[in-house]
C-alpha positions as CSV (number, residue, x, y, z in Angstrom):
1,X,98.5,98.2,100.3
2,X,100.5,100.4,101.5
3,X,99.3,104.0,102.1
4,X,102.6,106.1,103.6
5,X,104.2,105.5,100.0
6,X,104.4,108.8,97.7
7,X,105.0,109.0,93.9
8,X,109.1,110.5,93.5
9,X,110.2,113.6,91.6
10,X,112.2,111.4,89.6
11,X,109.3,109.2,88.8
12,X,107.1,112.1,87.5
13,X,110.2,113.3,85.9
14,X,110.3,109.8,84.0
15,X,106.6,109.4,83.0
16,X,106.8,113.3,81.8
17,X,110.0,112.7,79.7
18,X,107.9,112.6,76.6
19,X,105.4,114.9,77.3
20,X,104.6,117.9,74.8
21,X,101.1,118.7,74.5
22,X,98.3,118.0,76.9
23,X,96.9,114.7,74.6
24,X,100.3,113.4,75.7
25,X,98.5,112.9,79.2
26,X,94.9,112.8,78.4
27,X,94.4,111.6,74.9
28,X,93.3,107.9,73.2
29,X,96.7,106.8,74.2
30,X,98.2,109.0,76.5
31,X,99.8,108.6,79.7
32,X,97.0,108.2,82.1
33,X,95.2,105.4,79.8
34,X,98.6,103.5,80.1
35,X,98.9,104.0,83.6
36,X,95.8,103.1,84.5
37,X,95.9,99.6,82.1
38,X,99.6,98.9,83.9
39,X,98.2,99.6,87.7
40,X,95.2,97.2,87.0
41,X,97.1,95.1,85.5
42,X,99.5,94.7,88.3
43,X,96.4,94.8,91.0
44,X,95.0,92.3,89.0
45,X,98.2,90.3,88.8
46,X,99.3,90.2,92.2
47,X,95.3,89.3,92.9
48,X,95.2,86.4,91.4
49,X,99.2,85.2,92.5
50,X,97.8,85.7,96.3
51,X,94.4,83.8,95.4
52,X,96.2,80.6,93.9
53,X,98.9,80.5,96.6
54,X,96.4,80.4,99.4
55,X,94.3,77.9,96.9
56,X,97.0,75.3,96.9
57,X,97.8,75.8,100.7
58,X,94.4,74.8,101.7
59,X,93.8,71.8,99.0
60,X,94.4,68.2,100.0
61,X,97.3,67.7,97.7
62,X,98.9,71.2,97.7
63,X,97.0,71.3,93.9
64,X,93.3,72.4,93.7
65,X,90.7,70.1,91.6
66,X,92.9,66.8,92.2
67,X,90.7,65.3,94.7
68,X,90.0,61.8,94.4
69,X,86.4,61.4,93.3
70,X,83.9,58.7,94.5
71,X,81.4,57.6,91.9
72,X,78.1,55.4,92.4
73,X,77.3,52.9,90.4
């Protein structure tokens, strides 16, 4: 994550476009509830896109769960 980034004028600007009274930010489904559904979302998202990569890189096939299995009989 990177930590020297900073939130733009002109993104504000956007997100605010459509604000006119303070539910616009804080009510059932005002701007903060969005944003935080889109940043978990995306956290979530690029969580689980780094967790199968690095699944298929370390299983036998390149695919997880295709491992030939050995029965008894």
């Amino acid at each position: 994550m990177r930590t020297d980034s900073t939130i733009t004028p002109e993104l504000l600007d956007q997100l605010l476009a459509n604000y006119s009274k303070p539910e616009d930010l804080t009510g059932e489904n005002g701007l903060f509830k969005q944003l935080k559904k889109a940043l978990i979302e995306r956290a979530l998202g690029a969580e689980l896109t780094e967790q199968a990569a690095s699944s298929r890189s370390s299983s036998p096939r390149g695919r997880p769960g295709l491992m030939a299995s050995t029965t008894r009989s």
